[in-house]
C-alpha positions in Angstrom: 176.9 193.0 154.5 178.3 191.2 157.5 181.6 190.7 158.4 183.5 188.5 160.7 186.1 190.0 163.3 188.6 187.9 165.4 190.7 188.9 168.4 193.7 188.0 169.6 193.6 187.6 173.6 194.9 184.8 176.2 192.5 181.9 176.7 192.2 182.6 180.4 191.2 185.9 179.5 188.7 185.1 177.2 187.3 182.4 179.8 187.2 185.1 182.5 185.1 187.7 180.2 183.0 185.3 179.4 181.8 184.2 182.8 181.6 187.8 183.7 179.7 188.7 180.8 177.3 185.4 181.2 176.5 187.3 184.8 174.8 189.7 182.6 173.1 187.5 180.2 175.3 188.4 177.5 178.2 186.7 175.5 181.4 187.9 173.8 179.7 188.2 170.6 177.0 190.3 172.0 179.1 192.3 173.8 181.9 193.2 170.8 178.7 194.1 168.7 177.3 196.5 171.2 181.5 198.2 171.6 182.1 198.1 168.0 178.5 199.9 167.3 179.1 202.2 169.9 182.7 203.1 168.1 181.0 203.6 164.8 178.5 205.8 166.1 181.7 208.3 167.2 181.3 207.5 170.6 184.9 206.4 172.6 184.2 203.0 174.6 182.4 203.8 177.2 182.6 200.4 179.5 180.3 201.3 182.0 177.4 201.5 179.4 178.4 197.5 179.4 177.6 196.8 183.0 173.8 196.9 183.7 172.9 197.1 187.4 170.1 194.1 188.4 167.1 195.4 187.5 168.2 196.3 184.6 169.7 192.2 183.6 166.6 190.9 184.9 164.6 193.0 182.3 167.0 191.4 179.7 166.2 188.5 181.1 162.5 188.3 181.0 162.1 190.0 177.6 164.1 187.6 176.0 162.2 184.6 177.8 159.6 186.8 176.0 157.6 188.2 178.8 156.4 191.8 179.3 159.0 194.4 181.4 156.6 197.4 182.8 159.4 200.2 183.3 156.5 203.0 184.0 157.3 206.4 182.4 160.1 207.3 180.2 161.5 209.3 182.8 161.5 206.5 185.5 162.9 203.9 183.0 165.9 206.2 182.3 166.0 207.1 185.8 166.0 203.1 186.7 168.2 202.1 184.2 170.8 204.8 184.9 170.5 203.6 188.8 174.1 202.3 190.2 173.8 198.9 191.4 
């Protein structure tokens, strides 16, 4: 069962996460899911996990425009994804 969760935070605040995020391809919504996942699984917040380098947002890109992403092996995917910007 799904539940809805609201947040208290400053509009300007909001409004700057959001553009951020947006540089990502992702919204709030999207983005509280993946944190509040991430918490149940045990894990602590780990904010880096939420800042893809390029390659990495232009895969999200394309594969929700629904086009193919070739990332080679599993090793050089992980090793591309885990890349720094």
């Amino acid at each position: 069962m799904k539940v809805t969760v609201h947040v208290d935070v400053e509009r300007d605040v909001r409004d700057e996460a959001a553009r951020q995020l947006a540089e990502q391809d992702l919204a709030i919504d999207e983005t509280m899911r993946i944190v509040l996942e991430h918490a149940a699984a045990g894990c602590g917040p780990d904010f880096g996990a939420l800042a893809p380098n390029a390659t990495t947002v232009e895969a999200i890109k394309a594969a929700r425009r629904g086009e193919d992403v070739e990332l080679g092996t599993p090793a050089e995917a992980l090793a591309e994804l885990n890349r720094d910007n």
